[in-house]
C-alpha positions as CSV (number, residue, x, y, z in Angstrom):
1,X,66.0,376.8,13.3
2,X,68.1,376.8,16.1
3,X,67.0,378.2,19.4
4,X,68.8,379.4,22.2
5,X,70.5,376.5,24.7
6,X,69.0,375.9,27.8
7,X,69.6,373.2,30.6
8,X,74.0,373.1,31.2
9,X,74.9,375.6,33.6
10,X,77.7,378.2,31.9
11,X,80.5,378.7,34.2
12,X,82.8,381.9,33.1
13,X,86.4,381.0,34.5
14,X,89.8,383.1,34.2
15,X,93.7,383.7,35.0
16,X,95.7,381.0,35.9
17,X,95.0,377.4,36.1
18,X,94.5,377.3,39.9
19,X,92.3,380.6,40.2
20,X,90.6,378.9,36.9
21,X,90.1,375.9,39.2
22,X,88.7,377.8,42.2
23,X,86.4,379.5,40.3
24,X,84.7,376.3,38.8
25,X,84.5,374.7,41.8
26,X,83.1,378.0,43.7
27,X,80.5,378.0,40.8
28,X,79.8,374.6,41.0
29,X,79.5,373.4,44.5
30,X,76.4,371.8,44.3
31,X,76.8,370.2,41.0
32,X,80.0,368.3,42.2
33,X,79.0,367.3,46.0
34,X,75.8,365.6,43.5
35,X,78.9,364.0,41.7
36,X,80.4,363.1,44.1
37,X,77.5,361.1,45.6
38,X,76.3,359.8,42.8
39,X,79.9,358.0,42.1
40,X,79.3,357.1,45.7
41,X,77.1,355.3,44.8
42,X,77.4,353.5,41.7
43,X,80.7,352.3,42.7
44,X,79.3,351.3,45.5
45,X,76.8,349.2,43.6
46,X,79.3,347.7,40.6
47,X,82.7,346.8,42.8
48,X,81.5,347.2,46.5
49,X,83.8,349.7,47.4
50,X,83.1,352.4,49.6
51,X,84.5,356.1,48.8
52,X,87.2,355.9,51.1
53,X,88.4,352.7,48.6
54,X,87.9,354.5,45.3
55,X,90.0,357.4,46.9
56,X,93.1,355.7,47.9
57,X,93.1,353.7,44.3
58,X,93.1,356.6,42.5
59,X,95.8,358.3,44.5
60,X,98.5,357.1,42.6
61,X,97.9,358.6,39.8
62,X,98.5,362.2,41.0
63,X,102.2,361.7,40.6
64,X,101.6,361.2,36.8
65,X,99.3,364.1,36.4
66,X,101.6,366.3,38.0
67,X,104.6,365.0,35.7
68,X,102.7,365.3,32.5
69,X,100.3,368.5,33.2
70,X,101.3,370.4,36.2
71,X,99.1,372.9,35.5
72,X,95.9,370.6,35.0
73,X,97.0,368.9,39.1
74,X,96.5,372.8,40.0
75,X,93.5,372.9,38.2
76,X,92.2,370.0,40.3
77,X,93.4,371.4,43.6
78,X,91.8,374.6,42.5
79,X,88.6,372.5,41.9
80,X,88.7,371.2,45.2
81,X,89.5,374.6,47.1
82,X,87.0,376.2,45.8
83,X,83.9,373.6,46.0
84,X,85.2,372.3,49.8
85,X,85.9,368.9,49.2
86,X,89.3,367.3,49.4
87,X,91.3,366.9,46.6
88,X,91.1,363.7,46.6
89,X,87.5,363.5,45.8
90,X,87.9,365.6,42.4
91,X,91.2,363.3,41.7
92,X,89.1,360.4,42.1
93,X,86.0,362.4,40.0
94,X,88.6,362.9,36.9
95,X,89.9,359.5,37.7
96,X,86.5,357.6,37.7
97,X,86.9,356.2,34.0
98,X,90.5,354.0,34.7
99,X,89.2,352.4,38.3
100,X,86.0,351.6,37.2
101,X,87.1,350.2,33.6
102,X,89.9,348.2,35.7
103,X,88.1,347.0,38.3
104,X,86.0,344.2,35.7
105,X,83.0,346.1,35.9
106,X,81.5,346.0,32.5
107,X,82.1,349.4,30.3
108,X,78.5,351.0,29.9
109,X,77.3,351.8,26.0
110,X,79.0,355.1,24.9
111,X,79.3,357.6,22.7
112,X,78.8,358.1,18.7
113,X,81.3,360.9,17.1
114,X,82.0,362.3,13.6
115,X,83.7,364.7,11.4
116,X,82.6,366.1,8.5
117,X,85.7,368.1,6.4
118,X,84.9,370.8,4.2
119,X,84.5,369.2,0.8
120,X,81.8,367.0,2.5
121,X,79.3,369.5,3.6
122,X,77.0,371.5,1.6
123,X,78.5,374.8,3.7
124,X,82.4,373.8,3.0
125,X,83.0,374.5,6.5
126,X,84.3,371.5,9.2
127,X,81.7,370.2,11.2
128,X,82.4,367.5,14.1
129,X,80.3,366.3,17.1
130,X,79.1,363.6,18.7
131,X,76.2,362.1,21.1
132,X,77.7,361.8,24.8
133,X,76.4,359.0,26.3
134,X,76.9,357.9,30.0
135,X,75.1,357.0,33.1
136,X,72.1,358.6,33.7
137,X,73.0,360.3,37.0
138,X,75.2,362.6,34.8
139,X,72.1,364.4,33.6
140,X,72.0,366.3,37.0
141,X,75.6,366.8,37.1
142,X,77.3,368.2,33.5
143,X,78.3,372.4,33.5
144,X,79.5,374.0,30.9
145,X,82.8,375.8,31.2
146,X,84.3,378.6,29.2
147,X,88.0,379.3,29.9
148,X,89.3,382.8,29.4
149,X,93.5,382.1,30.1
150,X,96.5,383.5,30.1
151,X,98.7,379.9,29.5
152,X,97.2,379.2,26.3
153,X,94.0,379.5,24.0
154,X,91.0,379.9,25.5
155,X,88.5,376.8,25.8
156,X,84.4,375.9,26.0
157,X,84.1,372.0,27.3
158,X,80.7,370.5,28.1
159,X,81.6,368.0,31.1
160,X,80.2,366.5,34.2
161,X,80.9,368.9,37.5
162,X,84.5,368.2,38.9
163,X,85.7,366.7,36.0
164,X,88.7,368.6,33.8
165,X,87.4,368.6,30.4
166,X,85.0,365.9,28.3
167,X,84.4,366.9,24.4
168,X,85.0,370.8,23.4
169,X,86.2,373.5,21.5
170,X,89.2,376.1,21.6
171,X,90.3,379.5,20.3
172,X,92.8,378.1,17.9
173,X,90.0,376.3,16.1
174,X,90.8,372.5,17.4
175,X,87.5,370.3,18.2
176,X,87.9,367.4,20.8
177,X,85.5,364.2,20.4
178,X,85.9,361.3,22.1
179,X,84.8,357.3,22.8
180,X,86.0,355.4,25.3
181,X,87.5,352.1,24.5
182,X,88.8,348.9,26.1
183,X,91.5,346.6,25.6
184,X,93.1,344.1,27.5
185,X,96.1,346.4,28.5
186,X,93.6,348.1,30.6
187,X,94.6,347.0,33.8
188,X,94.7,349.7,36.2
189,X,98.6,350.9,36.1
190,X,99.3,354.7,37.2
191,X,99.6,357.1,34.2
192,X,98.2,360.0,32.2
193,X,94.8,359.8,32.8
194,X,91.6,360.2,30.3
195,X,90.5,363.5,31.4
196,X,93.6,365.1,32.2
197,X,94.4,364.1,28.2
198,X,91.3,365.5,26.8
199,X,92.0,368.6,29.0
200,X,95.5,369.3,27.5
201,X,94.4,368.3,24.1
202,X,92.2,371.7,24.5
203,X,95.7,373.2,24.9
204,X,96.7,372.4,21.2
205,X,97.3,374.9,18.6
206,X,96.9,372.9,15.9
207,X,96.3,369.1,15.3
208,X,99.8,368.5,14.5
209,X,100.3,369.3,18.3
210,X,97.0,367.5,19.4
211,X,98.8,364.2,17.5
212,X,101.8,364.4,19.0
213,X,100.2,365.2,22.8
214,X,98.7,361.5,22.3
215,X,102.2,359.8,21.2
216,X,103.8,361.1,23.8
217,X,101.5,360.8,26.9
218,X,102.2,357.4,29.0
219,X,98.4,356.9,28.7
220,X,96.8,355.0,32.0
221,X,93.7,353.4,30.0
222,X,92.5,352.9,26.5
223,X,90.4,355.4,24.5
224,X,89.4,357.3,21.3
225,X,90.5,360.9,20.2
226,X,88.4,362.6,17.4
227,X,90.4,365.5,16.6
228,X,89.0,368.3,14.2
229,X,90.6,371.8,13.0
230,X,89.4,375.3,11.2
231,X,91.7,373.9,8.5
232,X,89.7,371.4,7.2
233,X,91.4,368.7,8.9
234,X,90.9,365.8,10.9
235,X,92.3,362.5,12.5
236,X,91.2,359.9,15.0
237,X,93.6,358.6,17.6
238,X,93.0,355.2,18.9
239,X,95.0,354.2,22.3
240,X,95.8,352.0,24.4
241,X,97.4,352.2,27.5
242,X,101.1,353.1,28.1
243,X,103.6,354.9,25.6
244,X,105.0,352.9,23.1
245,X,103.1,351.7,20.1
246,X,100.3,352.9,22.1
247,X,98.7,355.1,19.3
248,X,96.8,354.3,15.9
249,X,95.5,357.8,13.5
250,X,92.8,356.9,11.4
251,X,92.1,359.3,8.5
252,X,89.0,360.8,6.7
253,X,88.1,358.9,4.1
254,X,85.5,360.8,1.5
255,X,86.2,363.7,4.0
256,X,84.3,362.2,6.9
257,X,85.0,360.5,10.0
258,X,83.2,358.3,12.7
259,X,83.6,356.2,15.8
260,X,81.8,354.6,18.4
261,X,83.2,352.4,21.4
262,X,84.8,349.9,19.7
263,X,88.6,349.5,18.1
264,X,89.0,349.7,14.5
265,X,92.6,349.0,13.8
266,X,92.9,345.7,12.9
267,X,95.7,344.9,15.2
268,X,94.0,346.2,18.5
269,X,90.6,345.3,17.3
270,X,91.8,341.4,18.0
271,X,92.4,342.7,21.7
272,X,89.2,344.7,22.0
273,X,87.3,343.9,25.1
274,X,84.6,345.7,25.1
275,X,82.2,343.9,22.1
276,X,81.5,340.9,23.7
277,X,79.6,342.9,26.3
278,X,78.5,346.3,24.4
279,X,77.8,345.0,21.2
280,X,75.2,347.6,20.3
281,X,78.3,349.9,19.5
282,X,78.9,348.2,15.7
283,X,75.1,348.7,15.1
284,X,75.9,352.3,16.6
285,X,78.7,352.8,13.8
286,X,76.9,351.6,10.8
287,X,74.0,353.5,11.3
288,X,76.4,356.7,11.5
289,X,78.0,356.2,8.7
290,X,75.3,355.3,6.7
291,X,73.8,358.9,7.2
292,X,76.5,360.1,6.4
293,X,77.4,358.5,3.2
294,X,73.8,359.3,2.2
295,X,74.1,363.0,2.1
296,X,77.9,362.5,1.0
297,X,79.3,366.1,-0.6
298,X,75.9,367.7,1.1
299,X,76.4,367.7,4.6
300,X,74.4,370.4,6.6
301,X,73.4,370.5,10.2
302,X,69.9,369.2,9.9
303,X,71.5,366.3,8.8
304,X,73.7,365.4,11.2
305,X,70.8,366.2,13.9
306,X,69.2,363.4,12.3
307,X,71.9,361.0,12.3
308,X,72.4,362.0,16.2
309,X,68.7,361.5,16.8
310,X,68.3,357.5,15.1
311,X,66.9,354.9,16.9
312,X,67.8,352.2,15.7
313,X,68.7,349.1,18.3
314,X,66.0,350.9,20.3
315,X,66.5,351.6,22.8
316,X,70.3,352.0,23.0
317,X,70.9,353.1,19.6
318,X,72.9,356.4,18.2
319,X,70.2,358.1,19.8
320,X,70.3,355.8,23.6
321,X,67.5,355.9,25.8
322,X,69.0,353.2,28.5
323,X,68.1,349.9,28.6
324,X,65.5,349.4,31.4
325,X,66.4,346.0,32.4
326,X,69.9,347.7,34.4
327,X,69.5,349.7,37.5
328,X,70.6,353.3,37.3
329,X,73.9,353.3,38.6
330,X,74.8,350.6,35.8
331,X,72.3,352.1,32.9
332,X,73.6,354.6,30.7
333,X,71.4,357.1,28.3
334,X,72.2,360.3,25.5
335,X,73.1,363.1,27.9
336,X,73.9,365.6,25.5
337,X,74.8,366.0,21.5
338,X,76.5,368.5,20.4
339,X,77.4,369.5,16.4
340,X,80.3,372.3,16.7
341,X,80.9,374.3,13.0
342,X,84.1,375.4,13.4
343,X,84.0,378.0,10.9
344,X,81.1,379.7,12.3
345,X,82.8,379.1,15.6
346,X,79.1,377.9,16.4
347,X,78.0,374.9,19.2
348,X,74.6,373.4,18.1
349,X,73.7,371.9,21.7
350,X,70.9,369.5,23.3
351,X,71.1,369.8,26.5
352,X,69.6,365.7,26.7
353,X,67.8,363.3,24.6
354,X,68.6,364.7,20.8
355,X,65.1,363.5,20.1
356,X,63.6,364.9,23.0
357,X,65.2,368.6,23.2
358,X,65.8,371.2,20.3
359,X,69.4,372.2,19.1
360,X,70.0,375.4,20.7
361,X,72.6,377.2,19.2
362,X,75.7,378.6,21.2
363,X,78.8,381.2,20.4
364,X,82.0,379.2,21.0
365,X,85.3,381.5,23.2
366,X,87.1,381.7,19.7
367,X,84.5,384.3,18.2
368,X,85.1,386.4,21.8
369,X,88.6,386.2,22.0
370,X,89.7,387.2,18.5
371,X,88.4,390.5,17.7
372,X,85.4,390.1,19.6
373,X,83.5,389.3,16.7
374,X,80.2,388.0,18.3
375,X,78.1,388.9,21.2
376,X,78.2,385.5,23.3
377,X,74.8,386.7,24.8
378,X,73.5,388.0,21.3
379,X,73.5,384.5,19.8
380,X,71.8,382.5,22.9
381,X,73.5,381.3,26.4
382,X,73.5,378.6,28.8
383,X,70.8,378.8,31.5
C-alpha cells in the first residue's frame, strides 16, 4: 500500500509566470545556489570550463526562448529574482543539457519511461511514468512544484531546483515523460531548448497540441517526448535538433509504450550517438518491455513498481545504482520514479532508489483545480 511521499520539497506557486518564477526561486534558494555549484563543478571536471564559460555559451539561446515561450524567459527571470542569482545562472541551469551534450562530453545513462493505455491495465485507467535517472548530485537538488495559473492549466513537475520543468502532470489530464537522446545533429546551435520544451508541453490541452508544440519548435538538441492523456491516449515523439523533419511519433502498440535513451526510428537510429558509449540503455528497454508484455491486459501499479525497481545489468540497470568506477560528477544513479494514474489523478512517487524507498502516493493539481475533489493534504504531501 502506498504511503505518504516524503523527501522532494513541494513548492506551492501562483499568478503569472514571473510572480510564479519569484516564488520558486524565493522557496528554493538553497536548493539552486547547491545547483548551481554542483554544475560548477561537474562542468568543471568533464570540459574544463569555469562558470563564467558555461554562462556566456548558453547566452545565446535566450533570444530563442524568448521567441518561442515568452512567458517561460519570465519564468526564468522570475527564478533568478527571487533566489538572488543572476539570470544567467538559471539560463545556464535550464540550459545544462545542450552545452554539456555539445561539448563531446559523453551523455550519462538515463532514463526508462512507459505508458500503459486503458485496455492494457487491469484498472482500465492510463498509467505512464518513468525512472529519472541523472547525476547523483541531483539527489540534493530536485523540488517539486505545483503551479496554480492564470495563463493556462495548472501543472505538478518533479525537477531539479532552477530548472523549468522535467517529467509532470497537468490539469487537462496530459502526462509528460521523457529520455534524452543524441544524434549527430547535436552540435550546439541556438534554439528551443529541452526544458523550456518540456515546460510548454505542460501548457497543452490535449495531446493533439502537445504533438504539434514538438513539430513546430526549432529544437536546439535531440530528445524523447512520452506524451500520455485522460483519454486513453498516447504517443512518443522522437527529435532531433532543428525544425524540419525534426520529429518522429511512435505509437502504442498492444496499448503500451516504452523508451529509454536510445533512437528507435530506423532512419535516425543509423545517426544515433549515444550507443556506442551508453549501451546499457537497449538492456534497459528489453527488460521494460518484457514486464510489461508479461502482465499484458493486467497492468496494475505493483507491477509497474517492479518493472521500475529491476536490476538487471547491475548496477546500471532500469533500476541504476551508478557505476562506481566514474567519479561523481560523471556518475549518474535513479533519483526518482514516479507512476502517475491519470484517472485517479494520482502520483505514485520514490523520492530515490525505487528499490530502496516506498511509493508514496501524492494528489496531482487536476483533482484541486476542478471541483476540488480531493484534499491535497488528505491523501499525503511532500515533506
Amino acid at each position: 500500500m502506498s504511503t505518504p511521499v516524503t523527501g522532494f520539497r513541494r513548492l506551492r506557486v501562483e499568478g503569472q509566470p514571473r510572480q510564479r518564477g519569484v516564488q520558486y526561486g524565493q522557496q528554493a534558494r538553497g536548493e539552486i545556489g547547491a545547483s548551481i555549484e554542483a554544475y560548477r563543478a561537474v562542468f568543471g571536471h568533464t570540459t574544463g570550463w569555469d562558470w563564467s564559460t558555461v554562462r556566456r555559451r548558453t547566452g545565446a539561446y535566450r533570444a530563442p526562448i524568448a521567441d518561442f515561450a515568452p512567458a517561460a524567459m519570465e519564468e526564468i527571470e522570475g527564478i533568478a529574482e527571487g533566489a538572488g542569482v543572476e539570470v544567467a545562472d538559471i539560463l545556464a541551469l535550464n540550459v545544462r543539457s545542450e552545452v554539456m551534450f555539445s561539448s563531446g562530453v559523453a551523455a550519462p545513462d538515463e532514463c526508462s519511461a512507459f505508458a500503459v493505455l486503458p485496455e492494457a491495465s487491469r484498472s482500465g485507467h492510463t498509467l505512464v511514468g518513468q525512472n529519472w535517472d541523472w547525476l547523483v548530485h541531483a539527489r540534493r537538488t530536485v523540488v517539486v512544484v505545483e503551479a496554480r495559473r492564470d495563463d493556462g492549466p495548472d501543472y505538478v513537475t518533479a525537477v531539479e531546483a532552477g530548472l523549468l520543468a522535467k517529467t509532470g502532470t497537468n490539469a487537462a489530464g496530459l502526462a509528460v515523460c521523457t529520455n534524452t537522446l543524441v544524434n549527430d545533429r547535436d552540435g550546439g546551435e541556438p534554439g528551443v531548448p529541452y526544458h523550456v520544451l518540456l515546460r510548454r508541453l505542460l501548457d497543452c490541452e490535449s495531446i493533439t497540441d502537445a504533438v504539434s508544440l514538438a513539430f513546430a519548435a526549432d529544437k536546439a538538441m535531440s530528445a524523447n517526448y512520452l506524451i500520455a492523456h485522460l483519454d486513453g491516449l498516447a504517443a512518443d515523439l522522437e527529435v532531433v535538433a532543428g525544425r524540419s523533419g525534426s520529429v518522429r511519433v511512435l505509437m502504442p502498440e498492444a496499448g503500451v509504450l516504452a523508451h529509454t535513451n536510445h533512437f528507435l526510428s530506423p532512419d535516425l537510429a543509423r545517426t544515433d550517438s549515444r550507443i556506442g558509449t551508453r549501451p546499457g540503455t537497449l538492456f534497459r528497454l528489453h527488460r521494460l518491455r518484457a514486464a510489461l508484455e508479461r502482465h499484458a491486459g493486467d497492468l496494475a501499479v505493483e507491477h509497474l513498481e517492479a518493472a521500475l525497481k529491476d536490476h538487471a545489468n547491475h548496477p546500471i540497470g532500469v533500476c541504476s545504482h551508478g557505476d562506481p568506477r566514474l567519479a561523481d560528477a560523471e556518475r549518474s544513479a535513479t533519483i526518482f520514479s514516479v507512476i502517475y494514474d491519470l484517472d485517479d489523478g494520482l502520483w505514485h512517487l520514490a523520492a530515490g532508489s525505487p528499490c530502496e524507498v516506498p511509493y508514496g502516493i501524492e494528489a496531482t493539481v487536476r483533482n484541486c483545480s476542478i471541483g476540488e475533489e480531493r484534499d491535497l493534504d488528505a491523501v499525503g504531501n511532500f515533506s
